[in-house]
C-alpha positions in Angstrom: 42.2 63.6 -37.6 43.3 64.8 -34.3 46.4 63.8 -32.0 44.1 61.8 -30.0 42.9 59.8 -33.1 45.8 59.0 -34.1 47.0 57.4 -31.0 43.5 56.1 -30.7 44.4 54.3 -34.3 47.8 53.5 -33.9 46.8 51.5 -30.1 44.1 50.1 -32.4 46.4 49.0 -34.7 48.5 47.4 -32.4 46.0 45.6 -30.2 44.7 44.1 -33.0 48.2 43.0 -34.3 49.0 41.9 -31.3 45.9 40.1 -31.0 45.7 38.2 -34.2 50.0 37.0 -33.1 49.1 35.9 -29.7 46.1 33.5 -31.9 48.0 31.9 -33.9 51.3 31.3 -31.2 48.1 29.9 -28.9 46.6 27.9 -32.0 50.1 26.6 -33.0 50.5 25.3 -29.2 47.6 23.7 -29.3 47.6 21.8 -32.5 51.2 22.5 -34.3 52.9 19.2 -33.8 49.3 17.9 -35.2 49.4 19.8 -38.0 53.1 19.6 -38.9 52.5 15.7 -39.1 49.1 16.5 -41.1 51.1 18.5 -43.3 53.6 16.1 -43.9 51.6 13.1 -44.3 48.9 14.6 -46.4 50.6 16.1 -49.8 50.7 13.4 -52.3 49.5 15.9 -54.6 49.1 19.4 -55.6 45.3 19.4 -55.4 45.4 17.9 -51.6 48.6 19.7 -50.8 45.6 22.8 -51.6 43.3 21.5 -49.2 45.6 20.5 -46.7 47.7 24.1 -46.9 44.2 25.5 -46.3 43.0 23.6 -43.8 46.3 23.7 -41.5 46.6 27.5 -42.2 42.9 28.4 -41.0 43.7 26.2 -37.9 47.4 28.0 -37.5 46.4 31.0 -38.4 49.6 32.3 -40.4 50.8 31.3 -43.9 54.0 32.2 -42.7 53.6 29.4 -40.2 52.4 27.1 -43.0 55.0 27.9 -45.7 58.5 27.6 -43.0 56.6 23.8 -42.6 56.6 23.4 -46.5 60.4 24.9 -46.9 61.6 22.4 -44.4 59.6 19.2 -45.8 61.2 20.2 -49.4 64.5 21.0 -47.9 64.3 17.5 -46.4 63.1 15.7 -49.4 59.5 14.5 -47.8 57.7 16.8 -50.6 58.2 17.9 -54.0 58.6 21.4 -55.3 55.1 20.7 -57.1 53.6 19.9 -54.0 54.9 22.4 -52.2 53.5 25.3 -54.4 50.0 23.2 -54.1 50.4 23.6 -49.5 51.5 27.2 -50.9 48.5 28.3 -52.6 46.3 26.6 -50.1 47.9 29.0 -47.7 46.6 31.6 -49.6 43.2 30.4 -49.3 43.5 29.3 -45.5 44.9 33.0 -44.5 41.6 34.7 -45.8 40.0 32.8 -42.3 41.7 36.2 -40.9 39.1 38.3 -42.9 36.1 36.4 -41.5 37.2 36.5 -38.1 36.9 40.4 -38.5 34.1 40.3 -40.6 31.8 38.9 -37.6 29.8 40.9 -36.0 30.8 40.3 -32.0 32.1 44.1 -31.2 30.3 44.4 -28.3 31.8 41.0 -26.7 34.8 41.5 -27.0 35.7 42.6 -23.4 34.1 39.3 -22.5 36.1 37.5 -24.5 39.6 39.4 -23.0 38.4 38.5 -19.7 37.5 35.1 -20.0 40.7 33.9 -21.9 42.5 36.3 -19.1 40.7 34.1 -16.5 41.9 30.8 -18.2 45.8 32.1 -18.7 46.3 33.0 -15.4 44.1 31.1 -12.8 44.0 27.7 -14.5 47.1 25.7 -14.4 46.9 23.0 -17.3 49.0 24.1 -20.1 46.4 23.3 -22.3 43.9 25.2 -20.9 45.9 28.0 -21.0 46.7 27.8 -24.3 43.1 28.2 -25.3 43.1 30.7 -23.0 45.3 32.8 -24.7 43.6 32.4 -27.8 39.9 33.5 -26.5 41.8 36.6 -25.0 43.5 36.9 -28.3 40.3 36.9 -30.3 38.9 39.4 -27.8 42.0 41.9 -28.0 42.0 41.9 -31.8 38.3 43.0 -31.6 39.4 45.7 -28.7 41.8 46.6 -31.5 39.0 47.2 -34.6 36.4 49.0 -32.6 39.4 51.8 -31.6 40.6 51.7 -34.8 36.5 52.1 -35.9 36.0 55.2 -33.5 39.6 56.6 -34.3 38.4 56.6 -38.0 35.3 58.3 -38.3 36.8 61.8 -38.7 37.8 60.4 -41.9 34.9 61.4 -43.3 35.3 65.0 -42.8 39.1 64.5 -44.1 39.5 67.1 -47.6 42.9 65.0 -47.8 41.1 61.5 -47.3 38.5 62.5 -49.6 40.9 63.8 -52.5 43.3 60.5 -52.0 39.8 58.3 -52.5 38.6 60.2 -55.3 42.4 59.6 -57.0 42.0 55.7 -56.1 38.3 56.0 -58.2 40.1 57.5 -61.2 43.5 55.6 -61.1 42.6 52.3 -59.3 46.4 51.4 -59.6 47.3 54.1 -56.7 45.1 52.0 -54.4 46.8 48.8 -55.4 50.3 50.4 -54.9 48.6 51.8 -51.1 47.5 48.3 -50.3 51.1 47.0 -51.2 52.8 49.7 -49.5 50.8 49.4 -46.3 51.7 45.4 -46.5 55.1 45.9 -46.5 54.7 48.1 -43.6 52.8 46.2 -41.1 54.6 43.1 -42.5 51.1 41.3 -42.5 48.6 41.3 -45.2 46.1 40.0 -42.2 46.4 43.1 -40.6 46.2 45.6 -43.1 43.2 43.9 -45.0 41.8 44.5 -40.8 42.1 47.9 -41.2 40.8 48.2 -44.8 37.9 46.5 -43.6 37.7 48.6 -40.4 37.7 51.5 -42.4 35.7 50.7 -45.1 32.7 49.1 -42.5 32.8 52.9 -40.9 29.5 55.1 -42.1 29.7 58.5 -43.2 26.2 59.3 -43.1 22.8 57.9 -42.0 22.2 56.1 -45.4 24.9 54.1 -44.4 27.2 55.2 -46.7 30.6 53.2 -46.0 33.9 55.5 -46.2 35.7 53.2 -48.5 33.7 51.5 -51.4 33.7 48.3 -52.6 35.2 49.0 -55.9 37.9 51.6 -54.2 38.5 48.6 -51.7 39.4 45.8 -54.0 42.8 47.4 -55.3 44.0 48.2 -52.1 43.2 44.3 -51.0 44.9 43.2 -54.3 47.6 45.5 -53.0 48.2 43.9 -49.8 48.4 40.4 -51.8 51.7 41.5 -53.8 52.9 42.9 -50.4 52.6 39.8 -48.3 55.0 38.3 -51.3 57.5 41.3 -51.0 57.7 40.5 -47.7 58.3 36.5 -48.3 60.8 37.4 -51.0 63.0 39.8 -49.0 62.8 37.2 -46.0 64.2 34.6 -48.6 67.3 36.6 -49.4 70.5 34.8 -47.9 68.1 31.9 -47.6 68.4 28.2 -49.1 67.4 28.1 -53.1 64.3 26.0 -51.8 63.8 28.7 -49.4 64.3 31.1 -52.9 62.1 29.2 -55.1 59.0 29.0 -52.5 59.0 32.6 -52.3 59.0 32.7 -56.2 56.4 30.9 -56.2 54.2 32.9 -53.6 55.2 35.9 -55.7 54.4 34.4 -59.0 50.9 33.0 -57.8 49.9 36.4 -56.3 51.1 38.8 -58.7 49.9 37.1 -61.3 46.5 36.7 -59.7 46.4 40.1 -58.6 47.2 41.8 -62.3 45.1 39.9 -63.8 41.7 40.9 -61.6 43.0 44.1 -61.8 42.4 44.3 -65.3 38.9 43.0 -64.9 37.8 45.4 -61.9 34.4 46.4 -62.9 33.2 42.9 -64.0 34.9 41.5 -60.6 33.3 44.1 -58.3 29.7 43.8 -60.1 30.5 40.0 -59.6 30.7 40.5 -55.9 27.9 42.9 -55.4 25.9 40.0 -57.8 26.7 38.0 -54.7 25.9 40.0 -52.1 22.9 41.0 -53.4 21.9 37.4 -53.7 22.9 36.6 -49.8 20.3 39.4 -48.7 22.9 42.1 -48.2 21.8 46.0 -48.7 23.0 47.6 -51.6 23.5 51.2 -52.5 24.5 53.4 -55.6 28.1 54.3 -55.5 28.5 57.8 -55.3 32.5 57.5 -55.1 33.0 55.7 -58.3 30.5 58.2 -60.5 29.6 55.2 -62.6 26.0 54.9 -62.9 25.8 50.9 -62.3 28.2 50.6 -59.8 26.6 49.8 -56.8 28.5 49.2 -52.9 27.7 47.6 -50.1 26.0 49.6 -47.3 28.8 50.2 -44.5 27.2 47.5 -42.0 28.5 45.0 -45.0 31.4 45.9 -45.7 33.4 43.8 -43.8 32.1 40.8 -44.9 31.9 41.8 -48.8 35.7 42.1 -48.8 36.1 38.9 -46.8 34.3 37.3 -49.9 36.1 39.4 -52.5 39.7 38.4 -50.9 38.1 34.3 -50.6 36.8 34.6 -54.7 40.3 36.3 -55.3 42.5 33.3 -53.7 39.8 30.2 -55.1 39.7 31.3 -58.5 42.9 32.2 -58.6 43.8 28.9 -57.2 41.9 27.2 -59.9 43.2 29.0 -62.9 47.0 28.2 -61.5 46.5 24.5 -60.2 46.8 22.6 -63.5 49.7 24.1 -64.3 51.4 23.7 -61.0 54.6 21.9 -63.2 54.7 25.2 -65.1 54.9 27.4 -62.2 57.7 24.9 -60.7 59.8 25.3 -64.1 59.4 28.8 -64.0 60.8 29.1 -60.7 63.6 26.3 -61.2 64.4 28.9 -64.2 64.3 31.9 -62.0 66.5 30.3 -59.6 68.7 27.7 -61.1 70.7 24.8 -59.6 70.4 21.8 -56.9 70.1 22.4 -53.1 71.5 19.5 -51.4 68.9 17.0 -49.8 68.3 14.8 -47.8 66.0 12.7 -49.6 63.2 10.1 -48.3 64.5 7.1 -50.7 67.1 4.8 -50.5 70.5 5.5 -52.3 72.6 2.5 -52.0 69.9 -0.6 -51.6 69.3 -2.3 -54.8 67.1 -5.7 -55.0 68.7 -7.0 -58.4 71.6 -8.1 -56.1 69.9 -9.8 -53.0 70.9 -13.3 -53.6 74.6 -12.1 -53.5 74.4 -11.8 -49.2 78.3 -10.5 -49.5 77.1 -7.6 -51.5 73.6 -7.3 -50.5 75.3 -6.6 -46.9 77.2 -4.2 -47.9 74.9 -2.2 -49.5 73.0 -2.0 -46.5 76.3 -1.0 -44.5 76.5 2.1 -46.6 72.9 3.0 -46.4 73.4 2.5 -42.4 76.2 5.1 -42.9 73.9 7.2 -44.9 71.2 6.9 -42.3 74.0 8.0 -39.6 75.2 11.3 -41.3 71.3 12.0 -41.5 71.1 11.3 -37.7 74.5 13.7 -37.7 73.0 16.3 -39.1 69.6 16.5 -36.6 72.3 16.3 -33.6 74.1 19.5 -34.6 70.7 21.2 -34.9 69.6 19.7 -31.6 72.6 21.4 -30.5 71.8 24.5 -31.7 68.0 24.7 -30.8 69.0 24.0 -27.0 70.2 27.0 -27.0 68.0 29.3 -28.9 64.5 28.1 -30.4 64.2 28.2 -34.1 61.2 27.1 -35.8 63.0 25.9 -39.3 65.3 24.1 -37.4 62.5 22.4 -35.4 61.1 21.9 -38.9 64.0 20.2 -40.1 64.6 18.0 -37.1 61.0 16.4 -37.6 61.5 15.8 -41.0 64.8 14.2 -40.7 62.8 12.2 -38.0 60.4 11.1 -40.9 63.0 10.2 -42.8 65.3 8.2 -40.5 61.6 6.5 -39.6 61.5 5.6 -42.9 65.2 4.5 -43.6 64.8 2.2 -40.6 61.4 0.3 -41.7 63.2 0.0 -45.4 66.7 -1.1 -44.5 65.3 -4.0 -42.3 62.8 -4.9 -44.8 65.8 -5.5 -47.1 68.2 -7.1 -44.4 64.9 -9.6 -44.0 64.4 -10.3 -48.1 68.5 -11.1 -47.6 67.9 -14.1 -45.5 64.5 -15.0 -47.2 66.0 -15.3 -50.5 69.4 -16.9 -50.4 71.2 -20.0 -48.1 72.7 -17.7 -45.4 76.1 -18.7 -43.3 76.2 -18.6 -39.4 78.4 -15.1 -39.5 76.2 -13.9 -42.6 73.0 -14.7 -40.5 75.2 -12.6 -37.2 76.1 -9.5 -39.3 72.3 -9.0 -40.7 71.1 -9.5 -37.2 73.5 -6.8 -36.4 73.0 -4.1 -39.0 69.3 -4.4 -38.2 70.5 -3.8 -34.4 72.4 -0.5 -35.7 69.4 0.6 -37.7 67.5 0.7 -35.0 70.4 2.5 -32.8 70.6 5.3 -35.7 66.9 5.6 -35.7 66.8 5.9 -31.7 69.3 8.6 -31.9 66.6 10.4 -34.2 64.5 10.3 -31.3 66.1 11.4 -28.9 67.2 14.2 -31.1 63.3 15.0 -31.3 62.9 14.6 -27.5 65.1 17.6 -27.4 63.5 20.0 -29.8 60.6 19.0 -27.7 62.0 20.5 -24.4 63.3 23.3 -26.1 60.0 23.8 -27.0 58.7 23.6 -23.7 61.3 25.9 -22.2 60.4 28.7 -25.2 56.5 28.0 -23.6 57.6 28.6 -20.4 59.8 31.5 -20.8 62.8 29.2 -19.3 66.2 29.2 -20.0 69.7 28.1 -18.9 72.5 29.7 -17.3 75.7 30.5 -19.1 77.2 27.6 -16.9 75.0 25.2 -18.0 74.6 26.1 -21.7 78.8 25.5 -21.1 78.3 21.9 -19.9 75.9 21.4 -22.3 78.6 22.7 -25.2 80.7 19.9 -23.3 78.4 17.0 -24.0 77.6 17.8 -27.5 80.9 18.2 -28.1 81.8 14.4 -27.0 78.7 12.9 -28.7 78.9 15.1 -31.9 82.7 13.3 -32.4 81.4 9.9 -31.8 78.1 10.1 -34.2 81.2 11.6 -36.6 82.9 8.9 -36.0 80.1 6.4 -36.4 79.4 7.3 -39.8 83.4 7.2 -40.5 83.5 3.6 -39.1 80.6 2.4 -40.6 81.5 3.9 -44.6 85.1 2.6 -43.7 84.6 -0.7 -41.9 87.4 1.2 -39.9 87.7 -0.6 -36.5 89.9 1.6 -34.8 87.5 4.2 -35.5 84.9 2.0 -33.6 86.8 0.9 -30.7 87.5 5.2 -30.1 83.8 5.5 -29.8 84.1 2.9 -27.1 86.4 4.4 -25.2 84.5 8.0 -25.6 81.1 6.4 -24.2 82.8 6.0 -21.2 84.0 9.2 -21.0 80.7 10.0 -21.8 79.1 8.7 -18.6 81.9 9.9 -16.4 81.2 13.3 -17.7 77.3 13.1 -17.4 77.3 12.1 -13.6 80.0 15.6 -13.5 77.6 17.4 -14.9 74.8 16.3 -12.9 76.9 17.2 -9.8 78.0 20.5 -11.3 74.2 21.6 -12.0 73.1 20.7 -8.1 75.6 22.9 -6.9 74.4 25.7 -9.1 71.0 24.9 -7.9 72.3 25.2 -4.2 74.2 28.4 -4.9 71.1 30.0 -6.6 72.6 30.4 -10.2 70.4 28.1 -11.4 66.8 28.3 -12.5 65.1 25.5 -9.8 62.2 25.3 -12.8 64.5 24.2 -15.5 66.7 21.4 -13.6 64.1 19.3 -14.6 64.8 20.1 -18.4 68.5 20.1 -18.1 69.0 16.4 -16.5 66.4 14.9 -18.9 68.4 16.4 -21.7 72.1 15.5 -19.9 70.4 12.1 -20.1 69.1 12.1 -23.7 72.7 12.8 -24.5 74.2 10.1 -22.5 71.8 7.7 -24.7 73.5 9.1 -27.7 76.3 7.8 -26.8 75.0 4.5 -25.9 73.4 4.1 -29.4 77.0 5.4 -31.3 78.8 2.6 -29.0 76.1 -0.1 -30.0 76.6 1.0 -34.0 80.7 0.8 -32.9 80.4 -2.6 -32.0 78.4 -3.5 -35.5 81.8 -2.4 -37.0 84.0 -4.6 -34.8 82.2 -7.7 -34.9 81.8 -6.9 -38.8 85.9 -7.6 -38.3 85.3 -10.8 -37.0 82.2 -11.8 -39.4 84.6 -11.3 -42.6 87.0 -13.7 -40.8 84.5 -15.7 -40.3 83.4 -15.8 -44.1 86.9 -16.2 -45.3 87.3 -19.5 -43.7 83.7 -21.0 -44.2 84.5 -20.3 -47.7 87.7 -22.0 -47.5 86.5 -24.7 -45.6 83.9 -24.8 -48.8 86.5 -24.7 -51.5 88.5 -27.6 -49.5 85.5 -29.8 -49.3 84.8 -29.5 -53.4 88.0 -30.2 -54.3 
């Protein structure tokens, strides 16, 4: 290869990279709040966390997108470790869409396609429109990207070097599975170099349509770039949670495993293919490269597509083999990586039914699940804090599934605070403190929300290619910094019944609003002296807002605790005034 092929390949290469990114960012736009709540919803078990991992993977577009989902829904106790390794394998299924997008045959469109997803990114305004914009331009770049990768390639077949390195990969198949591997950990993205295996192996090196890379040469290098994708998980997972740890064993388990194992039976598998192919109408020819007299390929035209089906049989049958023994691969890995990662977990820990018809204790019980429910709502306020000020997907993650759960925590601890009054004779205070903790419930949840609404215009400002000023990432410090104490404090008062706790939250809501309308009057003025983006004002006040309503919600829970001061009063003198009237 020349100096001009080479840059011809590497611009290949990187168009098509690029190409398949941009996708999957315009895909995930489109429909990833959709599928994040499809993911979460849908994995009761391990055989539809499969089918749900594929489906929300072919949509997304990236695994990697898939499995941060799963790492966050098991980190926040919505889904099992079994169930995550089902979404997992699934993954691997839905990440072999890549492979048929390549495999069709639309080459000569694909200027059409650039121009027309150009057209929609840059002259239409709706956000949606320009999303699937940027995802018909994608498609069309990534296919820019194989045909100059194609034409870059075709002095390969006049390569000595390329020849001798294929005719090694015949006689040692394992050099091909250590290339594909190697070329994985590379690229960092088995979708791309299984792109340019197929690029190169759909390239002709002779009228007969002899394709430079055979079928049985091909299959190693795409086992390769299987056990590289998981090299690539793994070394992401180092410094990472043990969930974090133990998904990534999993991935490496499932596709090691899976990939050692066809390696052994390469002849029977590649026969098996061509069997298929043959069957679907597709031209076959004598292998020349292998020197086996049965082995046949796929004509170059095919190629494409014949590794698109080997890498789908690879995945499904592999798939099949592991799934009933999805509690053996999740004891393996509990083995590999030992010990408890501390969750937040989508039960109840302090509610118990047995004593309902004791409303003294009942109450209480709910009180500490209410502080429970508050250090949860804790926890997605310091990562609102930290998203504002730079995007992170796991923490996104995270903040959605504590959403789920405090959604959850809500519905249950009213449900019991209901069964309280249903099932015993209830006091006037008794009756005044459950209508309150069902008040504060609701408080903690909203606080949720708003936490949510956040990550949301974070979101939107990432979209946008907004962001704040140092000034205003400063005021926004301040504000955190006030509400951060009082949902601290919340949880303090509530666990402790501590009222002087709960009258300090009082007293910082109001320094709460005075600081809000400073900060509004703080961000105009940066607006009038120019310092300030005019585009993400908008963003700012709703989120100095959002804050302020924190603090509104921490003050309502405060005054649960107070009056919880006066409704033990109360119940020590109706239950005098009960003992006086028995004697």
């Amino acid at each position: 290869m020349d100096i001009k092929s080479i840059f011809a390949l590497l611009g290949g290469l990187a168009l098509f990279v690029y190409g398949m990114q941009q996708m999957g960012e315009g895909l995930q736009k489109t429909a990833g709040d959709k599928m994040r709540n499809f993911l979460a919803l849908l994995t009761g078990t391990p055989i539809r966390g499969v089918i749900v991992g594929a489906l929300v993977t072919m949509i997304m577009q990236s695994s990697s997108a898939t499995t941060v989902m799963v790492i966050g829904f098991t980190s926040a106790g919505l889904m099992t470790l079994p169930q995550a390794i089902g979404v997992i394998m699934g993954a691997n299924i839905g990440t072999t869409m890549t492979a048929w997008i390549v495999a069709a045959k639309i080459d000569e469109y694909a200027w059409l396609f650039v121009a027309v997803g150009f057209i929609l990114m840059f002259v239409v305004k709706k956000p949606k429109v320009r999303y699937i914009g940027q995802i018909i331009f994608a498609f069309g770049a990534l296919f820019v990207g194989l045909n100059s990768m194609g034409a870059a390639m075709k002095p390969l077949a006049k390569s000595p070097e390329f020849a001798d390195l294929m005719v090694r990969i015949k006689d040692t198949p394992v050099l091909g599975l250590l290339l594909g591997t190697g070329a994985t950990m590379v690229m960092q993205s088995s979708s791309a170099s299984i792109g340019v295996l197929q690029t190169m192996a759909g390239t002709s090196v002779d009228t007969a349509g002899t394709p430079l890379i055979s079928l049985y040469q091909a299959i190693p290098i795409l086992f390769g770039s299987n056990i590289g994708t998981t090299i690539t998980a793994a070394l992401a997972a180092i410094g990472a949670s043990r969930v974090a740890k133990r998904a990534a064993a999993a991935h490496t388990i499932f596709n090691l495993f899976g990939s050692l194992v066809f390696m052994l039976l390469l002849r029977p598998y590649s026969q098996l293919v061509n069997s298929i192919l043959g069957l679907i109408g597709h031209t076959l020819i004598a292998d020349s490269n292998t020197g086996l007299a049965s082995m046949m390929t796929p004509v170059a035209e095919y190629m494409r597509e014949s590794i698109a089906i080997s890498h789908t049989i690879f995945n499904v049958i592999n798939t099949l083999i592991w799934l009933p023994f999805v509690w053996l691969m999740a004891k393996i890995v509990r083995l590999v990586i030992p010990g408890e990662d501390p969750v937040i977990e989508k039960k109840l820990a302090y509610i118990d039914y047995k004593v309902i018809n004791n409303p003294a204790i009942a109450i209480d019980l709910a009180t500490k699940e209410l502080a429970r429910m508050t250090s949860i709502a804790m926890q997605m306020t310091t990562d609102s804090h930290q998203i504002v000020k730079a995007h992170d997907h796991e923490l996104e993650t995270r903040i959605f599934s504590n959403e789920d759960t405090l959604d959850y925590l809500e519905n249950e601890i009213v449900r019991y605070l209901s069964n309280i009054i249903t099932s015993s004779s209830m006091t006037e205070s008794s009756s005044s403190r459950i209508a309150a903790l069902m008040h504060a419930a609701n408080d903690i949840e909203r606080i949720g929300d708003y936490c949510s609404n956040v990550c949301d215009n974070s979101l939107q400002m990432k979209d946008a290619g907004l962001s704040f000023s140092e000034a205003a990432v400063s005021d926004l410090d301040k504000a955190y910094g006030v509400i951060e104490q009082m949902v601290s404090d919340s949880i303090t008062a509530l666990r402790n019944s501590d009222i002087v706790i709960a009258r300090r939250i009082i007293q910082l809501e109001d320094v709460m609003d005075e600081l809000e309308e400073n900060l509004r009057k703080s961000h105009i003025e940066r607006l009038n002296n120019g310092t300030c983006n005019p585009q993400s004002t908008v963003i700012f006040l709703e989120l100095i807002h959002m804050i302020e309503r924190i603090s509104d919600h921490c003050r309502n829970i405060s005054e649960v605790v107070d009056r919880g001061a006066n409704y033990q009063v109360h119940s020590d003198v109706e239950n005098r005034l009960k003992t006086g009237s028995q004697s």
